[in-house]
C-alpha positions in Angstrom: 135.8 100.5 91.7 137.1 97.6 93.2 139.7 95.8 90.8 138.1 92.2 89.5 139.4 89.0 91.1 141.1 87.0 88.1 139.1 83.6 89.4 135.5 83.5 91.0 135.0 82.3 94.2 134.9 78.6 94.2 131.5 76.6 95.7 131.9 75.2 99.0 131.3 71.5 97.5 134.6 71.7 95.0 136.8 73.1 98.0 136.1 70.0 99.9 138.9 68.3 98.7 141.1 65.1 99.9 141.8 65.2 103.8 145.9 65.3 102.6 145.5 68.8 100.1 142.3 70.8 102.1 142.2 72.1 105.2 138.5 72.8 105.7 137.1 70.3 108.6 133.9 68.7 107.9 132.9 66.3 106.3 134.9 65.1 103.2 133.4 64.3 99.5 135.1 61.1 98.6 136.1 57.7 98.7 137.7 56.0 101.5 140.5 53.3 100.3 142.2 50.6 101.3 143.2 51.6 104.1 140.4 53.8 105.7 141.6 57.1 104.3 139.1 59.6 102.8 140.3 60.5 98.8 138.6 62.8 96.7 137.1 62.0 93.4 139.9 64.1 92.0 142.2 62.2 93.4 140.4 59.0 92.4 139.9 60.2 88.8 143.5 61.2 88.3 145.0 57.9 88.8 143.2 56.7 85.7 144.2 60.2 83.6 146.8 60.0 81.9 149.7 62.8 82.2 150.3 64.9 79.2 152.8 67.9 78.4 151.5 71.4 78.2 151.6 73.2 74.8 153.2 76.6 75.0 150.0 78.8 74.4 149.0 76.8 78.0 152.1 77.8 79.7 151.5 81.4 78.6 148.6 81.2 80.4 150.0 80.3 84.0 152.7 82.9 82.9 150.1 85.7 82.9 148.2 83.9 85.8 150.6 83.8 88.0 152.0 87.1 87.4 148.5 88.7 89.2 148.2 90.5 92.3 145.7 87.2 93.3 148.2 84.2 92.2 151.6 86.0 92.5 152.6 86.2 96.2 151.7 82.1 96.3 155.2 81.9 94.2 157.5 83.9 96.7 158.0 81.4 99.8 158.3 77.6 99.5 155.9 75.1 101.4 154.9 71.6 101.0 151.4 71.9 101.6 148.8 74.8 102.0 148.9 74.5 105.3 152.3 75.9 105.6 151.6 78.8 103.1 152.7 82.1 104.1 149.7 84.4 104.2 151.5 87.5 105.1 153.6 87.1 101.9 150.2 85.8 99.9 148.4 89.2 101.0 151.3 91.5 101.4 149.9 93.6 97.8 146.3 93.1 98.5 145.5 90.2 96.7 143.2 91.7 94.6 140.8 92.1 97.7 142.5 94.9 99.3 140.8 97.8 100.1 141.0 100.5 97.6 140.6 103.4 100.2 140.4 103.7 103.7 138.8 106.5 105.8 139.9 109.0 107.8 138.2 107.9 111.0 139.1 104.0 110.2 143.0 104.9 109.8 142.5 106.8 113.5 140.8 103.3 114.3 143.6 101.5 113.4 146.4 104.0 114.8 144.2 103.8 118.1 144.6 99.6 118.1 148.1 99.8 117.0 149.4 101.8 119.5 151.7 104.0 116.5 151.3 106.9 114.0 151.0 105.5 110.3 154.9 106.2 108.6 154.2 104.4 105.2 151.6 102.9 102.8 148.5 101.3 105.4 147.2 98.1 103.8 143.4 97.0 104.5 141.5 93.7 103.8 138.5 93.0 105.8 138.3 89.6 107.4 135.5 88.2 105.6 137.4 88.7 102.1 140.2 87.1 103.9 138.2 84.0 104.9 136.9 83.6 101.1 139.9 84.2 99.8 141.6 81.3 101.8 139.8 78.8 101.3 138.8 79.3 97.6 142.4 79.6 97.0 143.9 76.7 99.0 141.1 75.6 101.0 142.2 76.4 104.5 140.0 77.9 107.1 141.3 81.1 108.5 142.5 82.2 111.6 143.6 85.7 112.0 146.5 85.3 115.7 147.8 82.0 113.3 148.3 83.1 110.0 148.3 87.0 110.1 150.3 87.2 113.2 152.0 90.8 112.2 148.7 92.3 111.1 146.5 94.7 113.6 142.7 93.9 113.7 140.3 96.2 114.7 137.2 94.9 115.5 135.1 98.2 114.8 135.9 97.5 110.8 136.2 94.0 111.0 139.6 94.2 109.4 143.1 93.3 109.0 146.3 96.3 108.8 149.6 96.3 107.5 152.0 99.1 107.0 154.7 98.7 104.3 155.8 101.3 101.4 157.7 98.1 99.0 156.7 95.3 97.4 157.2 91.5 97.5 156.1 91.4 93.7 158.5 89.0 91.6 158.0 88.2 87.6 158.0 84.2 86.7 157.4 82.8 83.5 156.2 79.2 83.3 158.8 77.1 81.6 156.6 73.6 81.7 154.5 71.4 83.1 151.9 68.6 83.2 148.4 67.6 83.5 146.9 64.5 85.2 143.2 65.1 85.0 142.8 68.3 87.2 146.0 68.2 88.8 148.7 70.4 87.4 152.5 70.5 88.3 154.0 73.6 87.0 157.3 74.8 86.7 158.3 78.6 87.0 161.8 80.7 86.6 162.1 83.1 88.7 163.4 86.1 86.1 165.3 87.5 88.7 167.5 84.8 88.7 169.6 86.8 85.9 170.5 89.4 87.1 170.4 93.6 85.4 174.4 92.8 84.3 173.1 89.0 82.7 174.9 86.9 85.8 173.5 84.2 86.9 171.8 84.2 90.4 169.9 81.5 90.9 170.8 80.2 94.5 169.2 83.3 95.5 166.2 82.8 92.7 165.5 79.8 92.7 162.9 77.7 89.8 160.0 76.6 91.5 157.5 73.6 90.8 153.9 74.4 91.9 151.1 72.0 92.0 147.8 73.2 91.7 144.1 71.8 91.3 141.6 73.2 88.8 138.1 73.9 90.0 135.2 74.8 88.4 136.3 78.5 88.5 140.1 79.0 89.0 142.6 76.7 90.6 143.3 75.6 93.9 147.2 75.8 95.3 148.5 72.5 96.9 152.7 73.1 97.1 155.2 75.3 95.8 158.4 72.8 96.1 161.9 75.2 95.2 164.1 73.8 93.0 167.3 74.2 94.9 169.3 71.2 92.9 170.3 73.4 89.6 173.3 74.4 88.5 174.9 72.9 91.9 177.9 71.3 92.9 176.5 67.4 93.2 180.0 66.7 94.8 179.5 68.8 97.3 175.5 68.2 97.6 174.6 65.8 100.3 172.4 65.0 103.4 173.8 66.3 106.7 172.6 65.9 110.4 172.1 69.5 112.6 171.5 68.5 116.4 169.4 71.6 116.3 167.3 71.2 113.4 164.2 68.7 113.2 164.9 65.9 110.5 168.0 65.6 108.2 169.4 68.7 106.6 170.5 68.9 102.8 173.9 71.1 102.5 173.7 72.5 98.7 176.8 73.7 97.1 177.2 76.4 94.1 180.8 76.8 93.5 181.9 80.2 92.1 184.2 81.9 89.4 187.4 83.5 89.8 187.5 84.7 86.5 183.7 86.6 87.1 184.8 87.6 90.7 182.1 85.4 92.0 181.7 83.8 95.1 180.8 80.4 96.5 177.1 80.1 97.8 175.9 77.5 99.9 172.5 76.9 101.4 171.0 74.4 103.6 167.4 73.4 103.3 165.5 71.1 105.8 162.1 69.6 104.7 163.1 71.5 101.6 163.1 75.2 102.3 165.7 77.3 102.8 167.1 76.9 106.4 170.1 79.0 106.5 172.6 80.1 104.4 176.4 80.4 105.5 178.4 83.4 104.3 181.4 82.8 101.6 183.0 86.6 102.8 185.7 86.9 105.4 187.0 89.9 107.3 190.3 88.7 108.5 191.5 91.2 111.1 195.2 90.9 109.3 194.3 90.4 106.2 192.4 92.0 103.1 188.8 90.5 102.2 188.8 86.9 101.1 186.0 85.5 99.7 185.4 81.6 99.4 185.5 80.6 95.1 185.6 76.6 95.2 184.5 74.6 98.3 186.6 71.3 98.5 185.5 70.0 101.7 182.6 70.4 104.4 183.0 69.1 108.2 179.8 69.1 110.5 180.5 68.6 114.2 180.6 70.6 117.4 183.6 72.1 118.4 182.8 74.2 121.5 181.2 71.4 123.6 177.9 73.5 123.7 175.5 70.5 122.0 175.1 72.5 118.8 176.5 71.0 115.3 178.7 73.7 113.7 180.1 73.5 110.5 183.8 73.8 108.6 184.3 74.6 105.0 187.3 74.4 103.6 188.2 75.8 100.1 190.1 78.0 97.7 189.7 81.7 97.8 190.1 84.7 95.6 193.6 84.8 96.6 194.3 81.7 95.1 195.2 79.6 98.4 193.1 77.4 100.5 191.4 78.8 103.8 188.8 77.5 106.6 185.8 78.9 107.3 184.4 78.0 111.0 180.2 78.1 111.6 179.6 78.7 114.8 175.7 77.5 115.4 174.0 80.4 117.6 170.4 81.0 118.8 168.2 83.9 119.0 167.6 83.2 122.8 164.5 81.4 122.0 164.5 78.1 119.5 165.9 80.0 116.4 169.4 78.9 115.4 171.2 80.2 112.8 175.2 79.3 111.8 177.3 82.4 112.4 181.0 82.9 110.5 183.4 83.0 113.1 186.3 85.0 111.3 189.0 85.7 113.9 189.0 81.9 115.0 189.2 80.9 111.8 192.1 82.6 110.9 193.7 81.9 114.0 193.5 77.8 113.8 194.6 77.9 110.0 198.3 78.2 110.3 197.7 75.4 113.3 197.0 72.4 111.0 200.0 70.5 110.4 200.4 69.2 106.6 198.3 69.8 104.2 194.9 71.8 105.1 192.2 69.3 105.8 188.7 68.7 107.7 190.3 65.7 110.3 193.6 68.4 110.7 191.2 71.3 111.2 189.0 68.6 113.7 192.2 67.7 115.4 193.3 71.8 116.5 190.0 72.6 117.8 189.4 68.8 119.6 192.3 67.8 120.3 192.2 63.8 120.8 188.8 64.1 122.0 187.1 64.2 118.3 183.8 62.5 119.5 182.8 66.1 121.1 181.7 64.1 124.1 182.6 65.6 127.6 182.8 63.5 131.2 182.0 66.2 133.3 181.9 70.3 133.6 185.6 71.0 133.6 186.1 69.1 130.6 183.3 70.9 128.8 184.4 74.0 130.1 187.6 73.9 129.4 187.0 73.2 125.2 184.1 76.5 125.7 187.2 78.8 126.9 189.7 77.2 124.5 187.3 77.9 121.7 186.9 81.5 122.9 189.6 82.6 123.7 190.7 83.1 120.1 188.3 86.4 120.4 190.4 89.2 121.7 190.0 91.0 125.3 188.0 88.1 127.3 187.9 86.6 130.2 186.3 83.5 132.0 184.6 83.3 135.9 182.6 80.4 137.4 179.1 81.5 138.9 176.4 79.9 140.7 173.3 80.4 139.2 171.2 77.6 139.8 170.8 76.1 142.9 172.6 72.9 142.0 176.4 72.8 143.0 177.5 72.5 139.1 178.8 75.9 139.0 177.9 78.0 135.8 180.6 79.2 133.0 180.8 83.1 132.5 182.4 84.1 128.9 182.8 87.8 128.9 184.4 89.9 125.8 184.8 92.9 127.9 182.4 95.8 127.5 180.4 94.0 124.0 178.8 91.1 125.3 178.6 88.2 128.0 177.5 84.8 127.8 176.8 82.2 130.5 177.1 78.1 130.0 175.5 75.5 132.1 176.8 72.2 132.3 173.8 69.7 131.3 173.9 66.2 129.9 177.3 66.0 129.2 177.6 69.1 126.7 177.7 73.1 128.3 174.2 74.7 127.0 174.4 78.0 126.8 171.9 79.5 128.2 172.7 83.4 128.2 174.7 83.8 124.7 176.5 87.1 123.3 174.1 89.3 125.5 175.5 92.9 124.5 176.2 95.8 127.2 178.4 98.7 127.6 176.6 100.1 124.4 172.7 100.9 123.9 171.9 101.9 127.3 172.6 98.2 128.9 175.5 98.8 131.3 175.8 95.2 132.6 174.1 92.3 134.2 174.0 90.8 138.0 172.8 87.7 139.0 171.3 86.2 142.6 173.4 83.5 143.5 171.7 79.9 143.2 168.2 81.9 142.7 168.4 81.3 138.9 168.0 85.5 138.5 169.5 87.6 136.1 169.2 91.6 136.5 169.4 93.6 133.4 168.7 97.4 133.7 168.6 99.5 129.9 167.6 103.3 129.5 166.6 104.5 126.2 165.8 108.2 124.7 168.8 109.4 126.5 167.6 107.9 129.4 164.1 109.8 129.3 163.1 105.5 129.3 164.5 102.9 131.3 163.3 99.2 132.3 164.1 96.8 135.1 164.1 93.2 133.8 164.2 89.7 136.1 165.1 87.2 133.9 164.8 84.0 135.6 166.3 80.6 134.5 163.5 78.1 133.1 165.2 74.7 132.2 167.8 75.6 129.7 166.2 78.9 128.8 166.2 82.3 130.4 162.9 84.5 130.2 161.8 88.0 131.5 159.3 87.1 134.2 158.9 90.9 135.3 159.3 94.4 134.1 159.5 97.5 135.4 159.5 100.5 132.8 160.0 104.6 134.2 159.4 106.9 131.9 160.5 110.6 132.7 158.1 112.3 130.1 154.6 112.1 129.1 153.4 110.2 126.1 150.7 112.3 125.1 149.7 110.3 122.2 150.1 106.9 123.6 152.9 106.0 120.8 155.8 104.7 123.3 157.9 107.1 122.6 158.9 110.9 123.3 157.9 113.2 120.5 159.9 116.6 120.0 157.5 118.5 122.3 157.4 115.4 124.8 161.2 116.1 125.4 161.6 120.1 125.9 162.9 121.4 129.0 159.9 122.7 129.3 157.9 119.7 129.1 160.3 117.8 130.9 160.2 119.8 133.9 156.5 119.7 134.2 156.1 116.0 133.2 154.8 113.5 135.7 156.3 110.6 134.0 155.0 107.0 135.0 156.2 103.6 136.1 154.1 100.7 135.0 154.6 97.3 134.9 154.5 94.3 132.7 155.1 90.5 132.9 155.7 87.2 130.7 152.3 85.6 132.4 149.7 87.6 130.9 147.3 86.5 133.4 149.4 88.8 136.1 147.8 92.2 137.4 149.7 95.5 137.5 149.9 95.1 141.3 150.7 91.3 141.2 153.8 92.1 139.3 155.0 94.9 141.2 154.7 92.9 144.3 157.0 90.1 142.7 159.2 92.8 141.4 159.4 94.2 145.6 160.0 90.3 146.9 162.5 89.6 144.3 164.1 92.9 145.6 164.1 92.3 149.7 165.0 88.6 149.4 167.4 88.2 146.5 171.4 89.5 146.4 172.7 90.5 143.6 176.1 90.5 142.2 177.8 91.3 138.8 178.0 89.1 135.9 182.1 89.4 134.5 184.9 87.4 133.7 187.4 87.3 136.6 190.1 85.2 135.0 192.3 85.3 132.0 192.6 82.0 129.9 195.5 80.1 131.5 194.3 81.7 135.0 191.3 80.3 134.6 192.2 77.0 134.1 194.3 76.4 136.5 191.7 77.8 138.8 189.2 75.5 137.4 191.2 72.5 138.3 191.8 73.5 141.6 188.1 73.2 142.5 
């Protein structure tokens, strides 16, 4: 039997809530004020409630709430609003509406759709559950491609898939809270926080204050605001500006314990959630393992004129002395960013500061006089890229022409692990191919068609049973992969993308007829369409070899010949 839903469903009139907490269109029940907005009568009739304090036999209640398979998952991930919850992470155990068994021929369904065999626990919730469950829950309409992205649907069963074998389960207790008429704002421990030993980890647990609406028949989730601000460093708390982020940043400091063996930890939030948190361990290359215990002072600037903020922390380690810590800001190739340690440059440009070991003597080695970041034109931006790099063993620098401006192009290249490529743009260099790894993984290297804004990339897989063609072309400051062309030298049988032990004999090698298909960024693009791009691109384009020429000092001097 299916297990029983904690709440009922809600009626469609007490889910039509205030245009700011529901996100059902229609038409709203409610007010309009002053100023033309729509409130709800909840809304209305909780300005003139009055708030009171929760007794502890009510707390107890959200305690055992909350700690459901419905309520529990909409404690895990912070958002200011239900329109930013997480549904994977809300459904990821079932919800309560899961299904308790699925069939034989609806897992081949779902194999069939997914394109893979079925390796762990398979999760099923069919779409109409889904849809109730949503909007009786926080009022949102649902939309399967925007809020269960990772989740296969198969139309024959009108569902929604997920493999996974763990959990996201995690026990809260509700600590306090407050009621103003139906409006309650709760706050939760995560029990985690304390560790199986009794330390304390709460930067990585943080409490939580959830706000959530009764209804006639269960409540109503509105925010889940994490509590980030305990048991911090307020000295070393405070607003910071990331070119790369959207709005200002809060850097959040929790200092550790020598005597515990206890690191650092610092976090940065944006609109406040968790945006990225910067590592307190260093692997010197000379050194044993340091680890940051007390940060003493934060720097936020950019220091390899590429337009990204990085970061410097300075502080005392477990070795009792005083050591930077360089954040180099890095994206994912798309518009995902994410503040990388930089270890060997940081231990490098230590024993550089003259005096004591400060944030303006740490600014001055990496800057020089030019500590407003801003560059006059590509040799000068250049030139601070390579100085900044060249603290990284075994690389080497060369100018391109990949565009078809006559600004050439910087190539970084840390022979045989990765290569990266800066353009010069608006006075910073962007980079706009960064640490793209070859000489491992099947990727042997990359070539590029002069001033055709091309870039070749070749990788075999499956001991070379796979391989693809890629034509990454330049599109503003990005670089995408227009067309593909995948060979396969065996036969996938069962459709599952790879080769199976008997895809791969001898045997069934030497009789395979393999296949070459094709496959491009534009969706809209035919099988023959791309191949004939992928043939023009190959008769009217010349490639040549992505690598760094020139060692540092070479370099420059043959930059400034130019």
């Amino acid at each position: 039997m299916k297990k029983r839903m904690v709440v009922l469903f809600v009626t469609s009139a007490l889910v039509c809530l205030a245009a700011g907490g529901c996100g059902k269109t229609g038409n709203s029940t409610g007010a309009k004020s002053e100023n033309g907005n729509v409130v709800s009568n909840t809304e209305e009739a909780n300005k003139t409630e009055k708030t009171v304090e929760l007794n502890q036999d009510e707390l107890d209640e959200f305690t055992d709430l909350f700690d459901t398979a419905e309520y529990n998952g909409f404690l895990v991930t912070a958002y200011n609003s239900p329109e930013e919850i997480d549904w994977n992470e809300v459904l990821f155990n079932g919800a309560g509406i899961a299904k308790e068994s699925i069939s034989k021929s609806e897992k081949n369904a779902y194999i069939q759709e997914y394109g893979y065999e079925i390796y762990t626990d398979l999760l099923g919730i069919q779409a109409e559950d889904i849809k109730n469950f949503m909007m009786d829950y926080a009022g949102i309409e649902f939309d399967g491609e925007r809020d269960l992205p990772d989740w296969t649907y198969v139309e024959k069963y009108d569902s929604y898939y997920a493999q996974h074998g763990d959990t996201n389960y995690q026990p809260f207790t509700c600590t306090s809270g407050t009621k103003t008429g139906n409006e309650y704002v709760l706050e939760f421990i995560n029990d985690n926080a304390t560790n199986y030993y009794g330390e304390d980890e709460y930067p990585l647990y943080p409490n939580r204050e959830l706000t959530v609406e009764k209804t006639q028949n269960g409540y109503q989730v509105k925010s889940n605001v994490y509590l980030y601000e305990v048991g911090n460093d307020p000295n070393q708390t405070f607003d910071i500006e990331l070119s790369w982020a959207d709005g200002t940043c809060r850097f959040i400091t929790y200092q550790g314990d020598s005597a515990k063996e206890k690191s650092a930890y610092m976090i940065i939030t944006n609109a406040g959630k968790e945006f990225d948190t910067l590592a307190s361990y260093m692997y010197p290359e000379y050194a044993e393992e340091q680890y940051m215990v007390t940060v003493e002072a934060v720097g936020v600037f950019d220091f390899n004129a590429d337009g990204l903020t990085d970061v410097a922390v300075i502080g005392e380690c477990n070795d009792g002395n005083q050591h930077v810590f360089l954040y180099k800001a890095e994206s994912d190739g798309g518009d995902y960013y994410q503040l990388y340690l930089q270890d060997y440059i940081s231990e490098q440009i230590e024993g550089m500061v003259t005096g004591d070991l400060t944030i303006s003597g740490v600014k001055k080695v990496l800057l020089g006089d030019n500590t407003s970041g801003t560059y006059s034109d590509w040799k000068e931006a250049y030139a601070q890229v390579a100085k900044i790099a060249n603290y990284i063993d075994n690389v080497s620098f060369s100018l391109i022409y990949l565009d078809e401006d006559d600004t050439p192009e910087l190539v970084v290249d840390v022979v045989g692990y990765y290569t990266s490529v800066y353009s010069f743009k608006d006075g910073v260099a962007n980079p706009i191919i960064e640490n793209w790894g070859y000489g491992a993984g099947g990727v042997t290297g990359y070539d590029y068609s002069p001033r055709k804004g091309c870039v070749r990339a070749y990788n075999s897989d499956y001991a070379g049973l796979e391989s693809e063609t890629s034509y990454i072309f330049l599109h503003d400051t990005h670089m995408r992969a227009d067309y593909t062309e995948t060979t396969r030298l065996y036969d996938d049988l069962n459709d599952n993308g790879y080769p199976d032990e008997n895809e791969s004999t001898d045997e069934a090698l030497e009789n395979a007829a393999g296949a070459v298909f094709y496959s491009a960024d534009d969706k809209s693009l035919g099988e023959d369409e791309i191949k004939n791009k992928i043939s023009e691109i190959e008769s009217n384009y010349e490639f040549d070899t992505i690598y760094g020429e020139y060692q540092y000092s070479d370099f420059l001097e043959y930059m400034q010949q130019m």
